[in-house]
C-alpha positions, 0 to 999 in steps of 0.5 A: 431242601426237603420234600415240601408240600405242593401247591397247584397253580395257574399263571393269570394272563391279565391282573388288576381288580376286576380280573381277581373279583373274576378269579374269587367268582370262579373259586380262585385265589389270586396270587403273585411270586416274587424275589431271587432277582426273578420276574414276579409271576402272577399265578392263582389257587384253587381257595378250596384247597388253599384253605385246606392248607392254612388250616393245617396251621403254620402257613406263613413259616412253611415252605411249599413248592408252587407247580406252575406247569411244568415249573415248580417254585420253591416259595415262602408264603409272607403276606395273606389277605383275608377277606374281612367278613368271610375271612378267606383269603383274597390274595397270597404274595409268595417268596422264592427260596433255597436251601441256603436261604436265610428268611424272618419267620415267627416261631412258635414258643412250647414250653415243657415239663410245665407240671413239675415246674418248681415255681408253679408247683409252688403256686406261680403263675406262668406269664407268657410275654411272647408266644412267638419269636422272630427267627432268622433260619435256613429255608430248608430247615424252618424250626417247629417250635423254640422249646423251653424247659421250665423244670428248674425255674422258681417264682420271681425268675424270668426266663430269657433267650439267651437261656433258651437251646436254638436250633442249629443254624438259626438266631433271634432277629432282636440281637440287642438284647437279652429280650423276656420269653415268660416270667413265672409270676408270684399267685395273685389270689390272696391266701385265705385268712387263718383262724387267729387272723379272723378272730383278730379281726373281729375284735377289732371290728367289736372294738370300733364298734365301742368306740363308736358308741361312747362317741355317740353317747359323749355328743348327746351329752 
């Protein structure tokens, strides 16, 4: 596995709800690690620089290496709790992991060559369906992003996963079928009328107009 970043942390000799009101008090973060057929450890965070961390984005598909002492933990984060107001977080569950491990991560989409696009450069509309895709990937080799080159697609087409280039090593957690990542849509703003159009249109409008005085003139009649 490759060099994670570290997480600093302390074991909690007590849990429940009160020692973790106790903990945020303090400027810590409870937390648990769990799986790989291991006992849960009950471990804590300074929140300051876990809140560094998640700033930094992709928190929940980033592998991190938990050092408990001497101990350190190669983990997953897969659930965060935020606080609903301060919207910090108020608990972290982290998963063991190795290098062989095969874990569920969302992966951000990133589309490319947007500007030369065939179908936008004729006014379409990219419509993202999904911004992110759940993959199943090797934990030592968590993929950025699904990248996806749009230079070839027109209006009307839709671009599929099955079109998209994956990672060596990973699939999409849907298999049952060939799921939509984007569409490029046709323009929803109307075109401007032309001249012959408008003058059309007026004459019509002159012609109800006509009509609608005879009509009053035959009822006063």
């Amino acid at each position: 596995m490759s060099e994670n970043a570290v997480l600093i942390a302390e074991t909690r000799d007590r849990v429940g709800k009160g020692t973790s009101r106790a903990l945020r008090r303090d400027g810590r973060t409870p937390a648990v690690i769990y799986g790989d057929k291991k006992d849960p450890i009950s471990i804590s965070l300074e929140t300051k620089e876990l809140v560094k961390t998640i700033n930094h984005g992709g928190f929940l598909s980033t592998v991190f290496t938990v050092q408990v002492g001497s101990t350190k933990h190669n983990v997953l984060p897969r659930d965060m709790q935020l606080h609903p107001i301060k919207d910090t977080p108020v608990h972290v569950d982290f998963l063991r992991v190795s290098a062989k491990s095969q874990i569920a991560v969302m992966v951000a989409v990133r589309f490319l060559n947007e500007e030369e696009c065939v179908g936008l450069k004729r006014g379409g509309v990219l419509n993202i369906v999904r911004h992110e895709v759940e993959m199943m990937v090797p934990a030592g080799n968590i993929p950025e992003a699904l990248e996806i080159d749009l230079l070839n697609f027109d209006i009307g087409d839709s671009v599929h996963i099955s079109e998209v280039t994956l990672p060596a090593g990973t699939q999409p957690t849907i298999t049952d079928r060939d799921f939509t990542i984007a569409t490029i849509a046709a323009p929803t703003v109307e075109p401007e009328p032309s001249d012959e159009e408008e003058g059309a249109e007026a004459g019509e409008a002159d012609a109800d107009a006509e009509d609608t005085g005879e009509e009053a003139e035959s009822s006063e009649d």
